[in-house]
C-alpha positions as CSV (number, residue, x, y, z in Angstrom):
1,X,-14.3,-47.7,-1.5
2,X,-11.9,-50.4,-1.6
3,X,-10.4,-51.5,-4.8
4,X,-10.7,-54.1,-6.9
5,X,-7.6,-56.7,-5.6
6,X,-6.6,-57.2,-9.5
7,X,-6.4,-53.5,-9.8
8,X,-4.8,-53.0,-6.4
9,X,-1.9,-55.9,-7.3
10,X,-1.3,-53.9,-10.6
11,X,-1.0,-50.5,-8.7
12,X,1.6,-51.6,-6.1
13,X,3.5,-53.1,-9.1
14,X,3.7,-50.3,-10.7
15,X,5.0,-48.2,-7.6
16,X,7.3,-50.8,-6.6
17,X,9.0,-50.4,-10.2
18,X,8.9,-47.0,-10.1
19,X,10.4,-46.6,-6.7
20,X,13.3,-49.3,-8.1
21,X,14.0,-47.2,-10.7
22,X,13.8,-43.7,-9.2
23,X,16.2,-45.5,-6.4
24,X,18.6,-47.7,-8.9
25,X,17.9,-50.8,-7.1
26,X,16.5,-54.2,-7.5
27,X,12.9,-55.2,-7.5
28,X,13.3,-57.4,-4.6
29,X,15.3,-54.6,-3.0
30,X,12.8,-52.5,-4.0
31,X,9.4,-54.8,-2.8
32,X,11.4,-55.6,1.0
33,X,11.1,-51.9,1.1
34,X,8.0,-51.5,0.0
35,X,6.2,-54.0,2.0
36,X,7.8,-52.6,5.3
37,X,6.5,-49.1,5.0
38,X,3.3,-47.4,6.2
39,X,2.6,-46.6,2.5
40,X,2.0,-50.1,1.9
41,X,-0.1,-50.3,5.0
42,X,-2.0,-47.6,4.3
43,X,-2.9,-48.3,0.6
44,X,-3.8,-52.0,1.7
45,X,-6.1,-50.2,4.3
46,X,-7.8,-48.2,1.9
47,X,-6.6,-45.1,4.0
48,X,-7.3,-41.6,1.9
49,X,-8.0,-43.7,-1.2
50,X,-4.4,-44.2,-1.7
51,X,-4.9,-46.4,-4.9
52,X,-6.2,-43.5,-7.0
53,X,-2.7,-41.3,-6.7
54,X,-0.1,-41.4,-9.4
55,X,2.3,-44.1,-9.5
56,X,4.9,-41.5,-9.3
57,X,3.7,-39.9,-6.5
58,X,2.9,-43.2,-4.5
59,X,7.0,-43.6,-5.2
60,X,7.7,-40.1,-3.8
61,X,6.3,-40.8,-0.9
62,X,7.9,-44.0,-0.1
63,X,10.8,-42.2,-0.6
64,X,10.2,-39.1,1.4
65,X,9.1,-41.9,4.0
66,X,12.3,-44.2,3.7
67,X,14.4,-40.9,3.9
68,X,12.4,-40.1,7.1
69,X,13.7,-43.2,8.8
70,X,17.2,-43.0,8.0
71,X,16.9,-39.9,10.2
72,X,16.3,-42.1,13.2
């Protein structure tokens, strides 16, 4: 199912915030991340009805995924 867009905009606000503050950086800082990742891809997608996790978790992830490609 894909999500309402409202709902969807709202959710990826939320995450984006969280992320900045779990991270101490901007917003902006904080949504050029964001809209680089595969998370954002993903939830856009619909993929594994991404939308329905926490907004916390959402901002683990991106985390655990931004961490990931400072390995490289």
């Amino acid at each position: 199912m894909i999500a309402n867009r409202y709902i969807l905009i709202h959710k990826l606000c939320d995450v984006i915030t969280e992320y900045a503050s779990v991270q101490n950086i901007s917003l902006r800082a904080a949504l050029d991340v964001f809209y680089k990742s595969n998370l954002y891809k993903e939830i856009s997608a619909g993929i594994s009805d991404m939308h329905c996790r926490s907004d916390g978790y959402l901002a683990d992830e991106l985390l655990r995924e931004t961490r990931g490609n400072d390995k490289n």
